[in-house]
Kinemage of the C-alpha trace (Angstrom):
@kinemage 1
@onewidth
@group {chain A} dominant
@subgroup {mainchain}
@vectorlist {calphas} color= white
{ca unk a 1} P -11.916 9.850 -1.918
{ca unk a 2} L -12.150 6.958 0.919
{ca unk a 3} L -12.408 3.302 -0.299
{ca unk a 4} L -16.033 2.572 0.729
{ca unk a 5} L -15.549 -1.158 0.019
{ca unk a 6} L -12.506 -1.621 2.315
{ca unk a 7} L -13.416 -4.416 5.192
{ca unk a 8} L -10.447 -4.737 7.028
{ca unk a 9} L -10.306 -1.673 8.970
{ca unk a 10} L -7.882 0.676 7.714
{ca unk a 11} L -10.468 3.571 6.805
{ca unk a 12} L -8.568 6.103 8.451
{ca unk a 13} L -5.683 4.927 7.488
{ca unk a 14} L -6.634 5.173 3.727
{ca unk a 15} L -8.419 8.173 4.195
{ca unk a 16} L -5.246 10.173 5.529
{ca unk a 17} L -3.345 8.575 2.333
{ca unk a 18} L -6.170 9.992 -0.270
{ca unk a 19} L -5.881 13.709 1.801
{ca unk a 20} L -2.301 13.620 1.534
{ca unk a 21} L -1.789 13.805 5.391
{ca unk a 22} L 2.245 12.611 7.116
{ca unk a 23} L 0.806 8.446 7.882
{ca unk a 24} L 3.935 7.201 9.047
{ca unk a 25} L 3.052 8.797 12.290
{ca unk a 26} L 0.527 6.774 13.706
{ca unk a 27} L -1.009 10.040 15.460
{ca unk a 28} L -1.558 11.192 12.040
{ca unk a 29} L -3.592 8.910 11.276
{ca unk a 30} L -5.543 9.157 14.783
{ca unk a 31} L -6.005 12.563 13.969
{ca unk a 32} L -7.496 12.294 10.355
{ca unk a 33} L -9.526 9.274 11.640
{ca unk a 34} L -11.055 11.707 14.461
{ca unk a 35} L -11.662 14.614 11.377
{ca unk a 36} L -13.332 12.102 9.629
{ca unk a 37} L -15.696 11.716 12.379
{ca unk a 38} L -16.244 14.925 13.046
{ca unk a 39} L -16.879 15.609 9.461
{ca unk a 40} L -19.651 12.909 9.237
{ca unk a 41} L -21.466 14.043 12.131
{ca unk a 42} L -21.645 17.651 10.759
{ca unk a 43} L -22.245 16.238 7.653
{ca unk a 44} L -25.554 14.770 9.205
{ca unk a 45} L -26.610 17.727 11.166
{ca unk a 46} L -26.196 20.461 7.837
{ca unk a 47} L -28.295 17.511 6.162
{ca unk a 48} L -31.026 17.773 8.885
{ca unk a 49} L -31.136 21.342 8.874
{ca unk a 50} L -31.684 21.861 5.231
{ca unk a 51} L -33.971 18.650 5.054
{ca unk a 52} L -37.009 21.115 5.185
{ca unk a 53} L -35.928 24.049 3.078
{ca unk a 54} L -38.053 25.061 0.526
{ca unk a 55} L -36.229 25.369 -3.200
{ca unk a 56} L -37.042 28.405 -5.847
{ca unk a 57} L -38.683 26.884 -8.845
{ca unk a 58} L -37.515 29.244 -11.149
{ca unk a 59} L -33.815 28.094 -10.966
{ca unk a 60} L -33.997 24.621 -9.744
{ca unk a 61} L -35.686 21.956 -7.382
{ca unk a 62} L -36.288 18.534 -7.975
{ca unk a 63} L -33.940 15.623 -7.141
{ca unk a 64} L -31.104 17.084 -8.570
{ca unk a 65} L -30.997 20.285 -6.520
{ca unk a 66} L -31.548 17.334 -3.214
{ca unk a 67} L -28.728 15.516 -4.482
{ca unk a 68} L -26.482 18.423 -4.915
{ca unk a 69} L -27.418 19.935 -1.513
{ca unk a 70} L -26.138 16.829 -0.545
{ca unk a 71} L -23.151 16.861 -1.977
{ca unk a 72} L -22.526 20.515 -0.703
{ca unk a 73} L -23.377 19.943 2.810
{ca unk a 74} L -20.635 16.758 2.768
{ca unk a 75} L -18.084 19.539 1.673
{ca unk a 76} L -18.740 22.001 3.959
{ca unk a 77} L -18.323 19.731 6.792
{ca unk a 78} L -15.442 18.036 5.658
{ca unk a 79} L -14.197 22.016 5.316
{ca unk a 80} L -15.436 23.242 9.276
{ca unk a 81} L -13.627 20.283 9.804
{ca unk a 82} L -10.244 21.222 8.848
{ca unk a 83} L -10.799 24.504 10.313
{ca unk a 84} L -11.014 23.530 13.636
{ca unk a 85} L -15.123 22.543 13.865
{ca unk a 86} L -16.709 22.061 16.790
{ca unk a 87} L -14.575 20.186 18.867
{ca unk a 88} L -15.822 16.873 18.339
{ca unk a 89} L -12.610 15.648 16.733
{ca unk a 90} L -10.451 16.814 19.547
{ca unk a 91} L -12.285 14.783 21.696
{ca unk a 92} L -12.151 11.736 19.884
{ca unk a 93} L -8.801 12.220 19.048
{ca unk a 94} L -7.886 12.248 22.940
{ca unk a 95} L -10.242 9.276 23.424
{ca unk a 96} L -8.332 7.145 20.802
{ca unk a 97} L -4.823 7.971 22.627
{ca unk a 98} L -5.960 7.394 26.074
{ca unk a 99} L -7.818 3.880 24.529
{ca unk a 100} L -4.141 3.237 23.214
{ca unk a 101} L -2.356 4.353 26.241
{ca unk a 102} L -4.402 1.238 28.146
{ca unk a 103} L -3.111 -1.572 26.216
């Protein structure tokens, strides 16, 4: 799990560590960076879609089923994500080398 109270920057960084992912190459950690961000932003979307979903009484509801569907749409993004998602991560992935490239 990601170190939520880290302030100085290195959430990718830390992030690749925790996921077991190569960080001595910096594109490594580029990549997992870009994942991450692809990740939260389908993380957000599976939340909006199942924001208005109705739940079956008889074997659940309430704010534990919320909190759980929660939880479960967080894992299945963080899982397109690894399989290739939608190509938001490639993207950003490109972004961040061309943004290096300019220095």
């Amino acid at each position: 799990m990601t170190d939520i109270q880290n302030t100085s920057g290195n959430f990718a960084v830390q992030t690749a560590q925790n996921q077991g992912t190569n960080t001595n190459k910096p594109d490594a950690k580029i990549r997992a960076a870009a994942e991450d961000f692809e990740a939260f932003f389908l993380s957000q979307v599976l939340n909006s879609m199942s924001a208005g979903l109705q739940t079956d009484e008889t074997f659940g509801g309430g704010e534990s089923e919320k909190i759980f569907r929660s939880m479960m749409n967080d894992e299945y993004a963080k899982s397109m994500s690894k399989q290739g998602g939608i190509g938001i991560a490639d993207v950003v992935y490109r972004e961040m080398l061309a943004l290096q490239e300019v220095k």
